[in-house]
Structure formats: structure tokens, C-alpha cells
KELO-5574 format. One record per atom (N, C-alpha, C): x, y, z; atom name; residue in three letters. Coordinates in steps of 0.001 Angstrom, whole numbers, plus 500000, padded with zeros to 6 digits. Each point is the difference from the previous one (the first is absolute). Example, Ala and Ser with C-alpha at 12.3 -4.5 7.8 and 13.67 -1.06 7.14 Angstrom:
# KELO-5574
       X       Y       Z  atomo  residuo
  513190  494310  507800      N      ALA
  499110  501190  500000     CA      ALA
  500900  501200  500000      C      ALA
  499650  501050  499280      N      SER
  500820  501190  500060     CA      SER
  499230  501090  500730      C      SER
***
This chain:
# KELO-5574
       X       Y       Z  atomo  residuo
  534414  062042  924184      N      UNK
  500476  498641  499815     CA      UNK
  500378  499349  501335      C      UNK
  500459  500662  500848      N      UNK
  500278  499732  501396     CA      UNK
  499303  499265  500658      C      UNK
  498655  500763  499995      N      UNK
  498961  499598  500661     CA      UNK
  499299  498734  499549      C      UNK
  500215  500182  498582      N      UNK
  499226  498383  499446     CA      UNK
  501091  499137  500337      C      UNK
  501263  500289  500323      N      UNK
  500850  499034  500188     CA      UNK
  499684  499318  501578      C      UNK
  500202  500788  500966      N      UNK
  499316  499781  501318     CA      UNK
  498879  499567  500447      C      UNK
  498847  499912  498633      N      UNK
  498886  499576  500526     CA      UNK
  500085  498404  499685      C      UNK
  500683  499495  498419      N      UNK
  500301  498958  499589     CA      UNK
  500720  499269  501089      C      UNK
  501002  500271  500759      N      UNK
  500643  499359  501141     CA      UNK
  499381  500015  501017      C      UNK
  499304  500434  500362      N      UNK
  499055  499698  501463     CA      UNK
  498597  499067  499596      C      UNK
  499901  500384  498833      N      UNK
  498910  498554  499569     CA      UNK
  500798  498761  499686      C      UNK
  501252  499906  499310      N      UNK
  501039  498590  499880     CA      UNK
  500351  499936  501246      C      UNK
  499880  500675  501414      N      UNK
  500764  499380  500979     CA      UNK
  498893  499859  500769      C      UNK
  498128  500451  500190      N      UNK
  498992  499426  500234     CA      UNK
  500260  498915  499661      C      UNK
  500263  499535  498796      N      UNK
  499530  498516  499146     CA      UNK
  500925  499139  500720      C      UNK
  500914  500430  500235      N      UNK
  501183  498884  500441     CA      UNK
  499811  499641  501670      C      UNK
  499687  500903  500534      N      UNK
  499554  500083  501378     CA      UNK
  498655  499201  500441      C      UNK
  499072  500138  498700      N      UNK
  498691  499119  499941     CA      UNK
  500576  498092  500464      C      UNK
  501039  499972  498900      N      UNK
  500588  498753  500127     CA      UNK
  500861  499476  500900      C      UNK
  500449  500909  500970      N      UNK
  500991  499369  500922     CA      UNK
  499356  499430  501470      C      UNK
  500502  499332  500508      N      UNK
  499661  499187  501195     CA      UNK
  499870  500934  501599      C      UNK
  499334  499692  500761      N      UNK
  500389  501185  500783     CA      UNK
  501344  500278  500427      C      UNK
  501123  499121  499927      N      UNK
  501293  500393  500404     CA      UNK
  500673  500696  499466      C      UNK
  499431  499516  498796      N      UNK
  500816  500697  498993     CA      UNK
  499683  501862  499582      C      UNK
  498571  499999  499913      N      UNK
  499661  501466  500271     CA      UNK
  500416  500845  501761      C      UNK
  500091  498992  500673      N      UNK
  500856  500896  501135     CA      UNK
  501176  500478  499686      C      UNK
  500558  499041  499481      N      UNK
  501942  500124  499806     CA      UNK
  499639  500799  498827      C      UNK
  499505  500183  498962      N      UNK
  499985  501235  498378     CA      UNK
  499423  501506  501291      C      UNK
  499210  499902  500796      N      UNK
  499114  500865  500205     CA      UNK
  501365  500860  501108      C      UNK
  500111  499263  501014      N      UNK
  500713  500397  501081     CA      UNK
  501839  500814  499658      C      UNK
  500440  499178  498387      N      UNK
  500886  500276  499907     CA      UNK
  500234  501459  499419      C      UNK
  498878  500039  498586      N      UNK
  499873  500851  499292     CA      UNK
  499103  501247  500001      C      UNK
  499205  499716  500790      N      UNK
  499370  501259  500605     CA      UNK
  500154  500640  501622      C      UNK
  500277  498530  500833      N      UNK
  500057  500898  501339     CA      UNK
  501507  500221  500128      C      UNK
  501030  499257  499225      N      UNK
  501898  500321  499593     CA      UNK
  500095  499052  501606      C      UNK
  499442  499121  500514      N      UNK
  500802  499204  500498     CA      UNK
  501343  499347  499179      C      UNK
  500885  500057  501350      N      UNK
  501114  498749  499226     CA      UNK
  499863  498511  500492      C      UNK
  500424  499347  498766      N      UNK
  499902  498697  499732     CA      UNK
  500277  499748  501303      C      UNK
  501133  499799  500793      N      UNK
  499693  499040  501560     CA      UNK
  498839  500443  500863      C      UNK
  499217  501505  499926      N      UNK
  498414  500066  500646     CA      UNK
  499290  498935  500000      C      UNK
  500027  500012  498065      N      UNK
  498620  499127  499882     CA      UNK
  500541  498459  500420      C      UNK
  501073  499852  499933      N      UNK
  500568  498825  500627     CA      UNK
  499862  499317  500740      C      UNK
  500118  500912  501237      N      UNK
  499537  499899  501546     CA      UNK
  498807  499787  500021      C      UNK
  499152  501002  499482      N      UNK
  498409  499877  500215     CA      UNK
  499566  498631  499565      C      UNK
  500332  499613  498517      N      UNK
  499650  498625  499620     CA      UNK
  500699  498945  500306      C      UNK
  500548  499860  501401      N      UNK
  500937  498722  500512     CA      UNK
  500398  499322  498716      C      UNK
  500945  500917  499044      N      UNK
  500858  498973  498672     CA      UNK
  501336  501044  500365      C      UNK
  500855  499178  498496      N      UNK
  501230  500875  500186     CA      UNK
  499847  501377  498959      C      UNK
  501322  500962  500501      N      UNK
  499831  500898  499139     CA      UNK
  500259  499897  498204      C      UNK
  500721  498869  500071      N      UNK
  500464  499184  498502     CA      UNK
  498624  499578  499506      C      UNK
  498754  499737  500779      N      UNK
  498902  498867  499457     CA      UNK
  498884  501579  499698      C      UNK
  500332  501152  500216      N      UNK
  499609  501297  499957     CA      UNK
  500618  500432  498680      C      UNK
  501017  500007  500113      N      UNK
  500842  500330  498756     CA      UNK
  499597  499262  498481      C      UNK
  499876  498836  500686      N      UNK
  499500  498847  498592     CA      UNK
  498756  500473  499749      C      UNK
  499564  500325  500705      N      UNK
  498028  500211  499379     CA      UNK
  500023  500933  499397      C      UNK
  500621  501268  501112      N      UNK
  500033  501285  498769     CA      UNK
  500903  500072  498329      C      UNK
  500759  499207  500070      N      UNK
  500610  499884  498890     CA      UNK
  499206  499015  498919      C      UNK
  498822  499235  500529      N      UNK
  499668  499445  499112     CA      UNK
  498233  500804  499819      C      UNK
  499737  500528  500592      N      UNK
  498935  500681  499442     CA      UNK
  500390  501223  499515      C      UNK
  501182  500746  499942      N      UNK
  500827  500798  499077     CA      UNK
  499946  499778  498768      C      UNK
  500230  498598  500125      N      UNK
  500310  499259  498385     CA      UNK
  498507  499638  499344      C      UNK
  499074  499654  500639      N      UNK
  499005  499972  499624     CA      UNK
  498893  501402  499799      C      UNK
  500102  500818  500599      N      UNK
  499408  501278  499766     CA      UNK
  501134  500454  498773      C      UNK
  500789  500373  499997      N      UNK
  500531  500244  498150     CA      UNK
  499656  499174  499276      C      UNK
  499641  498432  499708      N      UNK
  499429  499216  498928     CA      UNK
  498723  500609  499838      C      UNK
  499043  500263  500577      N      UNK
  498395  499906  500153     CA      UNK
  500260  501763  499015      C      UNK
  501101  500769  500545      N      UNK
  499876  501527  499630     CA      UNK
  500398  499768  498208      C      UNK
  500863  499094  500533      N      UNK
  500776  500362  498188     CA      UNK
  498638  498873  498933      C      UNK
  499400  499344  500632      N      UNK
  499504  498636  499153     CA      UNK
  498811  501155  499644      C      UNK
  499011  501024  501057      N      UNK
  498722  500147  499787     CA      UNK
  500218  501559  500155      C      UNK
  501700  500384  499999      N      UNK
  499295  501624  499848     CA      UNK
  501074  500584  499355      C      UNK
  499803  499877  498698      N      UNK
  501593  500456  498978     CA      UNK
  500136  501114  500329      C      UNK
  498870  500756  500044      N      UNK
  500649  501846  500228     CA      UNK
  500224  500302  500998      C      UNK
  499878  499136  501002      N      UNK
  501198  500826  501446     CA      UNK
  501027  499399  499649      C      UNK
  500731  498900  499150      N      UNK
  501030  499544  499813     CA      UNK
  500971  501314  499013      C      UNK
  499020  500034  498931      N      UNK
  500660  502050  498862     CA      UNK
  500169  500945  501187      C      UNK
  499066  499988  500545      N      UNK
  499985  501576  501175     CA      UNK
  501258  499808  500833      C      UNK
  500345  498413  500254      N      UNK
  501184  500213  500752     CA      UNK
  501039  499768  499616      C      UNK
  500123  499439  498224      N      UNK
  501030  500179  499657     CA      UNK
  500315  501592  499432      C      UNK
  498919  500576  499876      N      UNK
  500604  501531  499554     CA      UNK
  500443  501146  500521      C      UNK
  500243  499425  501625      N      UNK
  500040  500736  500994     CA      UNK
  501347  500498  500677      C      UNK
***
């Protein structure tokens, strides 16, 4: 079950990644896979670390809609967990 769970999330976070802008897949990409912190990508993208903070918090919010709207059973798998 694990594994179908892990494969379902790397195809919902393909999909979401399909849709984001290039800034925005820097700041999802840089934060969450290379574990920069928010003032890195900050610096790198001449914004503030607050205008870093806002993005990730709102494609947070939007990657759980897209999960819960189009993928009920990672929503059971993680409530049974």
C-alpha cells in the first residue's frame, strides 16, 4: 500500500509542477527537494523571504485541493495512519 501510495504522490506532484510557472517550480523544487531555506531562495530570486513564504503556503494549499478533489485514497491511506 505504501508504494501505491508514493507512486500516487509523485504523479499528483508531477501534475502540479506541470502547472506552475518557472518561479514557482524553483521555490516548490529548491525548497522541498534541495531543503533550501526560505531566505536562500529569497536571495537568489531578488524578493523577500515573506513573498517565499506566501508562495509556498499557497501552493501547499493548492497541492492538498488537487490531492483530496482527484485522489480520495491517499486522503483514507492518510487518514488511517
Amino acid at each position: 500500500m505504501e508504494i501505491f501510495f508514493s507512486l500516487k504522490l509523485v504523479l499528483v506532484v508531477e501534475e502540479i509542477l506541470s502547472h506552475m510557472n518557472e518561479k514557482q517550480r524553483f521555490i516548490f523544487i529548491a525548497y522541498y527537494v534541495e531543503r533550501w531555506q526560505q531566505k536562500e531562495i529569497a536571495k537568489e530570486l531578488q524578493m523577500s523571504q515573506q513573498a517565499v513564504a506566501k508562495c509556498l503556503k499557497k501552493m501547499i494549499t493548492e497541492l492538498k485541493k488537487v490531492m483530496e478533489d482527484s485522489n480520495p485514497e491517499i486522503i483514507r491511506f492518510r487518514n488511517s495512519h
